[in-house]
Residue frames relative to the residue before (quaternion, step in Angstrom):
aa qw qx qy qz dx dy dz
X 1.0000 0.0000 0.0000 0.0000 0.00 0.00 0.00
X 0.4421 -0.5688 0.6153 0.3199 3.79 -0.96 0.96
X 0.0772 -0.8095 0.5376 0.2229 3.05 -1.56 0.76
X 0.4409 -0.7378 0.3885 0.3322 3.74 -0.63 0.07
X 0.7095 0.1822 0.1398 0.6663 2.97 1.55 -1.21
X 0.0339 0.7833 -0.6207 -0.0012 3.90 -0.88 0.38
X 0.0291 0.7575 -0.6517 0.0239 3.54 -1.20 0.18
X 0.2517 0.7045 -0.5798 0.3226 3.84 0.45 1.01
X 0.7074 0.4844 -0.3443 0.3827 4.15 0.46 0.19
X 0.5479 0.5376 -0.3349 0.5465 3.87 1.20 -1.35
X 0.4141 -0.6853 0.5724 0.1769 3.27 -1.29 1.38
X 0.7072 0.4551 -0.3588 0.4050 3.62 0.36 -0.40
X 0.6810 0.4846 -0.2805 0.4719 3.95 1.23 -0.87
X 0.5320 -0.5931 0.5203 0.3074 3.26 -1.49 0.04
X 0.2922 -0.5543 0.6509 0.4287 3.65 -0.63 -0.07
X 0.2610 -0.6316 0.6647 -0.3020 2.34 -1.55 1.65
X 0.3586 0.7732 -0.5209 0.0470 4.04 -1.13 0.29
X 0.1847 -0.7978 0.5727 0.0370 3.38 -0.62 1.38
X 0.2695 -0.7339 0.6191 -0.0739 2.96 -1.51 0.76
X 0.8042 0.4170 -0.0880 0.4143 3.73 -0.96 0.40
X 0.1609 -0.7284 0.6648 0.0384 4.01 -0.94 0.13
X 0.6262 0.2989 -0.5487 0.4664 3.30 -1.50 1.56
X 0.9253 -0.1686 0.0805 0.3300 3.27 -1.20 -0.13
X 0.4655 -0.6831 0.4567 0.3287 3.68 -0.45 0.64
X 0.1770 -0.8143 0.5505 -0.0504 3.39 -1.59 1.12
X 0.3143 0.8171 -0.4793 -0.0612 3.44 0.60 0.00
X 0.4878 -0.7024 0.5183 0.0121 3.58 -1.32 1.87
X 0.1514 0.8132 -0.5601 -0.0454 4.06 -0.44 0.55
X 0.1973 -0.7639 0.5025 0.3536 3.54 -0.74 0.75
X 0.5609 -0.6977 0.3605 0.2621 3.39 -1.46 -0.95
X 0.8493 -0.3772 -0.0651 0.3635 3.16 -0.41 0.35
X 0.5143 0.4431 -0.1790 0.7122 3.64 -0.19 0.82
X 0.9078 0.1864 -0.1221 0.3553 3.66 -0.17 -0.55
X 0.4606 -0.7907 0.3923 0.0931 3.73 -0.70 0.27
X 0.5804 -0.6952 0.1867 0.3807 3.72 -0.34 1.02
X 0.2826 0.7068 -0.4660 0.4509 3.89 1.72 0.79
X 0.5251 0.6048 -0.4269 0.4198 4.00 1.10 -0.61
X 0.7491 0.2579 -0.3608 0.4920 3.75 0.59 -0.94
X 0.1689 0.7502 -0.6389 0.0242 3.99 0.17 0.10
X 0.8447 0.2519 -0.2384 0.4077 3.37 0.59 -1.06
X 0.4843 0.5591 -0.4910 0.4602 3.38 1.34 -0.14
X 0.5514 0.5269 -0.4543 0.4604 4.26 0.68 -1.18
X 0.7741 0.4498 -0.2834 0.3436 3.93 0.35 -1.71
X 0.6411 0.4573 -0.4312 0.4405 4.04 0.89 -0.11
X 0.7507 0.4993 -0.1826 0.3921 3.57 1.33 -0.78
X 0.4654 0.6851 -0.4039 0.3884 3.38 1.69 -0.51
X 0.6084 0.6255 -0.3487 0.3422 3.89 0.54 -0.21
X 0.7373 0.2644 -0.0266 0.6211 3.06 1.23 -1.23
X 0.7912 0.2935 -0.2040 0.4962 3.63 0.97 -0.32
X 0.1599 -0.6749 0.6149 0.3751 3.47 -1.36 -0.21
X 0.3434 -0.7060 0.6191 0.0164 3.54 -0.91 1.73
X 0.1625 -0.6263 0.7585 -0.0778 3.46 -1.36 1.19
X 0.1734 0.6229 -0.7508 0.1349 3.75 -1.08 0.80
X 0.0890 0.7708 -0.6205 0.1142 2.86 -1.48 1.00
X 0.3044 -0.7868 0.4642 0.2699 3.52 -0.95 0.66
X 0.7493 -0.4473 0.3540 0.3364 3.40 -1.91 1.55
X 0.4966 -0.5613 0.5170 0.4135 3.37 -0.93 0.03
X 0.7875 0.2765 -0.2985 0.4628 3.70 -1.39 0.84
X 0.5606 0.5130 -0.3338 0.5579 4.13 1.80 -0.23
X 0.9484 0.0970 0.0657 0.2945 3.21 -1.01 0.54
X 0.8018 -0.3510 0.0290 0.4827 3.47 -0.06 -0.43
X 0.5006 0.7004 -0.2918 0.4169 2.99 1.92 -0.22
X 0.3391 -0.7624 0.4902 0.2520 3.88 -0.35 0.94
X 0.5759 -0.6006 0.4838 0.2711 3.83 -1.35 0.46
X 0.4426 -0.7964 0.3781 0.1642 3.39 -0.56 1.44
X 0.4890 -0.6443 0.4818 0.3371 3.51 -0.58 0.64
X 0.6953 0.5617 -0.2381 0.3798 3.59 0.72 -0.95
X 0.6984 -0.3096 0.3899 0.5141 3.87 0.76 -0.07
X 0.0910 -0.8877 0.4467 -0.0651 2.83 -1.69 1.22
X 0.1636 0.8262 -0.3963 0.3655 2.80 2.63 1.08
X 0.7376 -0.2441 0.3808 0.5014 3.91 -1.64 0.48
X 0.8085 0.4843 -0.1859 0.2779 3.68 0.27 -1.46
X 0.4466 0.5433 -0.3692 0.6075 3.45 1.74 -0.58
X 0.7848 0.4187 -0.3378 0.3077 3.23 -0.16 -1.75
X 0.4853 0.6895 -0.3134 0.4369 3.92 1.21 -0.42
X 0.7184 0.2875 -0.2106 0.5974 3.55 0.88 -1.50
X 0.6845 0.4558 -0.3857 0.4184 3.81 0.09 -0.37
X 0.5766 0.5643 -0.2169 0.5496 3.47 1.31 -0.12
X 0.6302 0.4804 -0.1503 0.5911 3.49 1.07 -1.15
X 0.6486 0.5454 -0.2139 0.4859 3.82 1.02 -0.95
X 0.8047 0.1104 -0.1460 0.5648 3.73 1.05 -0.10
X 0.6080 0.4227 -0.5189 0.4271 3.92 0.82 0.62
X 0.7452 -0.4353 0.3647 0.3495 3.15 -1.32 0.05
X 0.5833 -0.5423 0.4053 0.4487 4.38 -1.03 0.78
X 0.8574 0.0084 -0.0427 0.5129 3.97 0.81 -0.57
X 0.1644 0.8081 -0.5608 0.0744 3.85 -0.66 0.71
X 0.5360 -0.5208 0.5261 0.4057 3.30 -1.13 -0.65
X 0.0027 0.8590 -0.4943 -0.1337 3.52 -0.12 0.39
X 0.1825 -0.7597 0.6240 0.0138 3.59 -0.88 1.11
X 0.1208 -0.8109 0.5574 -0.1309 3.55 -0.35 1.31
X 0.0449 -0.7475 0.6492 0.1330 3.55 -1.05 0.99
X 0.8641 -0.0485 -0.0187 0.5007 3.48 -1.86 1.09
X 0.8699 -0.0393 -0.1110 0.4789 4.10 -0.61 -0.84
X 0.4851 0.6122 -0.3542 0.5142 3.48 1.57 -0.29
X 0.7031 0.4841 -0.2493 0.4574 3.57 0.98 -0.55
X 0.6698 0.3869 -0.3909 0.4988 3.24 1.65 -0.23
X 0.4531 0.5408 -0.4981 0.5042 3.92 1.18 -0.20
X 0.5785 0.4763 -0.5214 0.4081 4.29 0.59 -0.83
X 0.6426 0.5673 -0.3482 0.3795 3.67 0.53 -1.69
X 0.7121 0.4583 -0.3174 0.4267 3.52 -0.02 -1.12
X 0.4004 0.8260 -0.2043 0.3400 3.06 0.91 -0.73
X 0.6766 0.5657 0.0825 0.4641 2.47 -0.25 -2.49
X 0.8677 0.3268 -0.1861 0.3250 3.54 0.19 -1.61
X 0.7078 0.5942 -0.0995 0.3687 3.27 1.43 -0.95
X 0.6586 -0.0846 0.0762 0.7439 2.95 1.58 -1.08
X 0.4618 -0.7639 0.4503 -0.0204 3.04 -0.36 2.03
X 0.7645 0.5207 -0.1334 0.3558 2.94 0.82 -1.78
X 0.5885 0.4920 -0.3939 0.5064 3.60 1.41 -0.19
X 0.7099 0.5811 -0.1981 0.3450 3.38 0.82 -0.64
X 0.6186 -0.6624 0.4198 0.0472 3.68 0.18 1.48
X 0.6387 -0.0818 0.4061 0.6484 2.58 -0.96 -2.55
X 0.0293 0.7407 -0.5852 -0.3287 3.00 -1.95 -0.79
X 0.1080 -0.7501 0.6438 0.1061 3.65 -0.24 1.11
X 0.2049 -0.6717 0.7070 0.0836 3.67 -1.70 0.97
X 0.2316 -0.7476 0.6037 0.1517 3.41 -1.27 0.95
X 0.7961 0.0766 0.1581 0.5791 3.86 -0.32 0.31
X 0.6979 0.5229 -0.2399 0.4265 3.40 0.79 -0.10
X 0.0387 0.8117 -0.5817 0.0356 3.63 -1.52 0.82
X 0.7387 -0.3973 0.3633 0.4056 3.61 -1.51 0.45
X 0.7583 0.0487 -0.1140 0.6400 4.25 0.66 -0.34
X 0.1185 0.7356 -0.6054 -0.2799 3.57 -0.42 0.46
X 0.6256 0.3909 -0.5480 0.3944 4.23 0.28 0.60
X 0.7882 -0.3626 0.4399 0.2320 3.08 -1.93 0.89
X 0.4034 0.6083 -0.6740 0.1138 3.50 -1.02 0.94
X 0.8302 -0.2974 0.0320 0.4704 3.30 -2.11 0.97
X 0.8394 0.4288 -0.0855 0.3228 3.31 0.59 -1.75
X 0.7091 0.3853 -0.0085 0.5904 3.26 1.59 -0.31
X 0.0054 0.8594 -0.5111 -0.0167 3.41 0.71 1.48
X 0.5498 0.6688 -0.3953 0.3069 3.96 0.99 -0.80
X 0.7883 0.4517 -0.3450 0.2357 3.95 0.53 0.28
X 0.6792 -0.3894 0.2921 0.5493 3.91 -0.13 -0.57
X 0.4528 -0.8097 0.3454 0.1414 3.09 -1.11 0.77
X 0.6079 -0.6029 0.2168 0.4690 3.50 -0.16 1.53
X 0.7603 0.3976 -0.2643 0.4405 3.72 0.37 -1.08
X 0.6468 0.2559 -0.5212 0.4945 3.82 0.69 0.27
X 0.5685 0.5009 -0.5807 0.2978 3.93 0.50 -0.29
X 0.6213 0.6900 -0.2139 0.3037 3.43 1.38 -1.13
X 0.7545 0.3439 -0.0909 0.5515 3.10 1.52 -0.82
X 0.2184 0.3903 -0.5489 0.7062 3.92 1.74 0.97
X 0.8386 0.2310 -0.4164 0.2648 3.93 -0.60 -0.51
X 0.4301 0.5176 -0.5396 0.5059 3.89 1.35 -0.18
X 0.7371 0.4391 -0.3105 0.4092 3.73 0.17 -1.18
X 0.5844 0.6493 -0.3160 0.3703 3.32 0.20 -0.15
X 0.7579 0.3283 -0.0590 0.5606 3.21 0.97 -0.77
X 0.5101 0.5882 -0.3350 0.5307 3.04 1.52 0.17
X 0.7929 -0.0974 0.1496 0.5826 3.32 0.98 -2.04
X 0.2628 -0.8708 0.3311 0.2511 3.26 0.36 0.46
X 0.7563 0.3560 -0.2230 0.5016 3.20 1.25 -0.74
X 0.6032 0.5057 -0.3512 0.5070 3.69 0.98 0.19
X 0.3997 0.5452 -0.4597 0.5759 3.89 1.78 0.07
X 0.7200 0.5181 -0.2593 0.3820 3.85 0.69 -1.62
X 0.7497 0.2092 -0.3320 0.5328 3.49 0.90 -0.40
X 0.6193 0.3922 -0.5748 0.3636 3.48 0.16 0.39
X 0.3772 0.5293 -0.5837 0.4867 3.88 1.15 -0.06
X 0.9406 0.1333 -0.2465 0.1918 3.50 -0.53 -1.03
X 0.1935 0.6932 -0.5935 0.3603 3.02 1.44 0.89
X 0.6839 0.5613 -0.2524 0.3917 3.50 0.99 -1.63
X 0.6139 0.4988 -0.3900 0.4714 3.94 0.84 -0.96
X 0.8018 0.3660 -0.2996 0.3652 3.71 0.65 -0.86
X 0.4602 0.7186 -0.4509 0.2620 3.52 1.51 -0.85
X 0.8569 0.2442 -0.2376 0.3867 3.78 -0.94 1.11
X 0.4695 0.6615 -0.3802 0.4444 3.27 1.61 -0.22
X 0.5960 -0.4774 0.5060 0.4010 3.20 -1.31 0.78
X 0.8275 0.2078 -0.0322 0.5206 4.21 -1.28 0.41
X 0.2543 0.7432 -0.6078 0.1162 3.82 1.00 0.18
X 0.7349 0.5744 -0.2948 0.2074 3.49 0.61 -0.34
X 0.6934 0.4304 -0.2273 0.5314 2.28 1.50 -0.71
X 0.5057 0.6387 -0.3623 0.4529 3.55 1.45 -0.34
X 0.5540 0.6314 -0.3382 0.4243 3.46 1.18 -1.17
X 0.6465 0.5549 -0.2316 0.4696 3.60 0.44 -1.41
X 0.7362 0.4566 -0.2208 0.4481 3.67 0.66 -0.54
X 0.4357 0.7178 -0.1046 0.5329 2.83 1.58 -0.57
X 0.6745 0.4802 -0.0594 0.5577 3.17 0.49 -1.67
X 0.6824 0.5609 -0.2405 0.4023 3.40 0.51 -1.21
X 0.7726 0.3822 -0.2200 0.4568 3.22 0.43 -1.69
X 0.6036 0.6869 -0.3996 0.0646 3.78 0.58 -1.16
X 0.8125 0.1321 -0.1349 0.5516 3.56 0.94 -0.44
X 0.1282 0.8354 -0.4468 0.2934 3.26 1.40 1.00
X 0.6384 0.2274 -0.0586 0.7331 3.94 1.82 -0.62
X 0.7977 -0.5243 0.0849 0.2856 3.07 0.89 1.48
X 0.6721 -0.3975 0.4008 0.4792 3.67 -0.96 -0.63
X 0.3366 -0.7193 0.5488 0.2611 3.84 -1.02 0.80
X 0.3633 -0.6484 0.5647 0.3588 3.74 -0.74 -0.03
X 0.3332 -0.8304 0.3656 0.2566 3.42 -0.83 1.25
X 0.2248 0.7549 -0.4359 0.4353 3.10 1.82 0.21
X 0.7863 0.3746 -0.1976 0.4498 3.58 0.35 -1.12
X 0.5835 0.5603 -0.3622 0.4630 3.40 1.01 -0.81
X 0.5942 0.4838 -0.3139 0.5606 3.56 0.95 -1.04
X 0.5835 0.6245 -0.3047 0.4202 3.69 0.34 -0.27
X 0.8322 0.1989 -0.0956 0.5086 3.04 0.53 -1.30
X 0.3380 0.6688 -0.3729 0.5472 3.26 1.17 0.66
X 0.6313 0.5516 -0.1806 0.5144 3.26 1.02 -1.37
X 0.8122 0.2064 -0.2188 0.4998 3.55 0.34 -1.25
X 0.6020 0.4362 -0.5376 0.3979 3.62 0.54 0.19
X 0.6698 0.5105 -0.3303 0.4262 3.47 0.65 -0.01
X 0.5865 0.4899 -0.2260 0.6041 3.66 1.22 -1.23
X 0.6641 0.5580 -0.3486 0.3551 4.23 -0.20 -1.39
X 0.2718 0.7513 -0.5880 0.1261 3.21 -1.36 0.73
X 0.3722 -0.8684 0.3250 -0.0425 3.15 0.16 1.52
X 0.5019 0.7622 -0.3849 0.1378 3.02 1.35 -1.51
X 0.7851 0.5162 -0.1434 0.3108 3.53 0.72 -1.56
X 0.5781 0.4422 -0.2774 0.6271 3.35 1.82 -0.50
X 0.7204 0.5768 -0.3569 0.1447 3.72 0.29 -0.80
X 0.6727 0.5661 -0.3733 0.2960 3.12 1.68 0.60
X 0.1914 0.7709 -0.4063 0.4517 3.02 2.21 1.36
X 0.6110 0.6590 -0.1718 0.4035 3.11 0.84 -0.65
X 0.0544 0.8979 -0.3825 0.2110 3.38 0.80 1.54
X 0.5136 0.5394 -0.5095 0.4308 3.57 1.25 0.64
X 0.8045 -0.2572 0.3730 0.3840 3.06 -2.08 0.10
X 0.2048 0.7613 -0.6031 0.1218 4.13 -0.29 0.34
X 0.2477 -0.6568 0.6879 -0.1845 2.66 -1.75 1.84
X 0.0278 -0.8040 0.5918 -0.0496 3.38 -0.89 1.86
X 0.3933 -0.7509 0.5295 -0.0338 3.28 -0.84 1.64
X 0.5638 0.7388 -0.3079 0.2036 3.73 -0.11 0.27
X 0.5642 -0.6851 0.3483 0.3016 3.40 -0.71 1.82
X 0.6425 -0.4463 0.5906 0.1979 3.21 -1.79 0.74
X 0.7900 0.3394 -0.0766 0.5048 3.78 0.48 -1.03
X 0.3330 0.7878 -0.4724 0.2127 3.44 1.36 -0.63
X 0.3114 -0.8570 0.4019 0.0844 3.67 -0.94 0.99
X 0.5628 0.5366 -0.1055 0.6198 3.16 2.33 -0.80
X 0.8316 0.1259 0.0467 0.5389 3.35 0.69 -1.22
X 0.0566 -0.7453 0.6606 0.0705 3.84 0.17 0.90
X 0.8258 -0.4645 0.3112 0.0739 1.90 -2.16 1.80
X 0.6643 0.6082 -0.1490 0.4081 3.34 0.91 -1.36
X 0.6107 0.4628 -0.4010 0.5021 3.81 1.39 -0.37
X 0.5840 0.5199 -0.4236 0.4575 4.20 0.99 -0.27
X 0.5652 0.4098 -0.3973 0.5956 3.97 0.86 0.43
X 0.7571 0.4087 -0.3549 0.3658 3.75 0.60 -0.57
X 0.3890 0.6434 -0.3852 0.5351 3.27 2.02 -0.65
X 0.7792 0.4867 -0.2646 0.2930 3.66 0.08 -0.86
X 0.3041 0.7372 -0.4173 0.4358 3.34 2.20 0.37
X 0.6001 0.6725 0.0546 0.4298 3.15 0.93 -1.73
X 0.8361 0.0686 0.1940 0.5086 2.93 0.53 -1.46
X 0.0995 -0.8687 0.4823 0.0535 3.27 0.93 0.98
X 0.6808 0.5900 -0.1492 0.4076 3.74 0.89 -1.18
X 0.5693 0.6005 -0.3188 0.4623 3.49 1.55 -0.51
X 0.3428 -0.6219 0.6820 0.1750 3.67 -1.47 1.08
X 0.1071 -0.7988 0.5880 0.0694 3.12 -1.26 1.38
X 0.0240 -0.8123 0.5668 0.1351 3.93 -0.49 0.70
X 0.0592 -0.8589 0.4982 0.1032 3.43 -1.11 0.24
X 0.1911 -0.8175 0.5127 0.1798 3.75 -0.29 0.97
X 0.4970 -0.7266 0.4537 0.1384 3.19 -0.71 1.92
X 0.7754 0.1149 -0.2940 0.5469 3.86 0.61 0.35
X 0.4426 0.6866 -0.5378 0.2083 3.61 0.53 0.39
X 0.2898 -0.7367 0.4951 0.3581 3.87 -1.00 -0.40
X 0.7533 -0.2577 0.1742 0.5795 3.59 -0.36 -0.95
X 0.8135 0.2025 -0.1226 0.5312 3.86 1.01 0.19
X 0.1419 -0.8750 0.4369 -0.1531 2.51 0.64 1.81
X 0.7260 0.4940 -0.2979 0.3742 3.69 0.64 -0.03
X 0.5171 0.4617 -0.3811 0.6117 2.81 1.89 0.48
X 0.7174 0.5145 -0.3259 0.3382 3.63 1.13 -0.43
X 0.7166 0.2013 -0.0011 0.6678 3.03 1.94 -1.23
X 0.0426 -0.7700 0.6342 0.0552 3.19 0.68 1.08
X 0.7393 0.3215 -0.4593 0.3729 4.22 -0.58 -0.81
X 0.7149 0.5210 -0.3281 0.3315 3.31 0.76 -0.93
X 0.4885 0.6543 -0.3457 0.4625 3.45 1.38 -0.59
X 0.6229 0.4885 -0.2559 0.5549 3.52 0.74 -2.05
X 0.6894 0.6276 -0.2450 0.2663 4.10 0.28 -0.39
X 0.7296 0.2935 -0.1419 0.6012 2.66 1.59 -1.10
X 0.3901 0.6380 -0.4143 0.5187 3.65 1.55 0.01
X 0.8436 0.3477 -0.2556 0.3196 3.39 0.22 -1.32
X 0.6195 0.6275 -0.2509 0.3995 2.82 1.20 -0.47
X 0.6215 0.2884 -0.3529 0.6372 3.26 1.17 -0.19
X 0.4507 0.7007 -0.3882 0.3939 3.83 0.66 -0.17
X 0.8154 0.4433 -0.0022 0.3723 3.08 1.06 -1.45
X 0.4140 0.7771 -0.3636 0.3041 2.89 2.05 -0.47
């Protein structure tokens, strides 16, 4: 990917790299992975947009902040290298740093398209649509055990049911430590807040334009939580791709870039 801009050296920032001219975009991935997932989404949009991607703190090239590593950190260290107003397009835990966001400081927040992603992603009494405590629980036993054999059996799980999972897997594989080693420090983290977070009660602050993305087959995040989101969010456009899993834009890339632009373009 051409860059315009970079930031991968300043101890205190994230690496960071924009691309492109027109409106501001800023792309997060999710957990485990590193801000190389949106390459081809950043390279269709870089004409008409200006695209920011950056990796979470402790992913990829981005170092682990001294300062805390709660939902609310990962917000300000995030907030500390995008732009004062964009669209923000968040996948799965990246979609929960957009939300918080979104809620906290509105005024930075454009649009907001979610990929695969929601306000609680574990299972509770009231809130059947998310992962179940005893497999998040058991990515964090494993994890400490092996860290990088937890990461590929996660995205075994993002691709499992997707049209081409095999081949989708393999790419996957490829890319995952392509921006280096993750710190399992962080991995444990985000573990933490995908299990701990729960938006529900705030997420009708959230008063921009919002677009929910989210696979039919999806193994992490069922399909079925982007209609309950719309409780909340009554105003929000929900699409679903009827063979996709948890990462879709690797499964359905044109179709993905379609329904983006299309709200993009609105």
């Amino acid at each position: 990917m051409c860059h315009d801009s970079s930031d991968r050296l300043a101890p205190t920032s994230l690496y960071r790299h924009t691309v492109g001219s027109g409106p501001e975009i800023v792309l997060l991935h999710g957990w485990g992975m590193h801000a190389g997932v949106w390459e081809d989404v950043a390279k269709s949009l870089l004409e008409d947009y200006r695209v920011t991607v950056l990796d979470l703190p402790g992913h990829g090239y981005s170092r682990l902040s001294e300062t805390g590593h709660t939902l609310a950190d990962l917000c300000a260290a995030v907030s500390a290298v995008t732009p004062p107003q964009a669209t923000w397009v968040g996948w799965s835990l990246g979609g929960l740093v957009a939300q918080q966001v979104a809620i906290t400081a509105p005024e930075r927040v454009n649009r907001l398209v979610l990929v695969n992603s929601t306000p609680c992603f574990m299972q509770r009494p009231d809130w059947p649509h998310g992962i179940a405590p005893l497999v998040l629980r058991r990515f964090a036993e494993e994890l400490r055990q092996n860290y990088r054999a937890t990461l590929k059996r996660f995205i075994a799980l993002e691709v499992h049911g997707s049209e081409h999972a095999t081949a989708q897997l393999h790419q996957l594989k490829t890319m995952l430590f392509q921006h280096g080693e993750p710190d399992v420090s962080a991995l444990e983290d985000g573990l933490a807040i995908l299990e701990q977070a729960d938006l529900r009660a705030e997420l009708s602050r959230i008063v921009c334009s919002t677009l929910l993305l989210m696979g039919q087959r999806d193994q992490l995040v069922p399909a079925a939580a982007g209609a309950a989101i719309q409780q909340w969010l009554p105003n929000a456009r929900l699409h679903i791709f009827p063979r996709a899993g948890h990462a879709p834009f690797f499964s359905h890339l044109p179709e993905f870039l379609a329904e983006l632009r299309a709200f993009l373009d609105a």
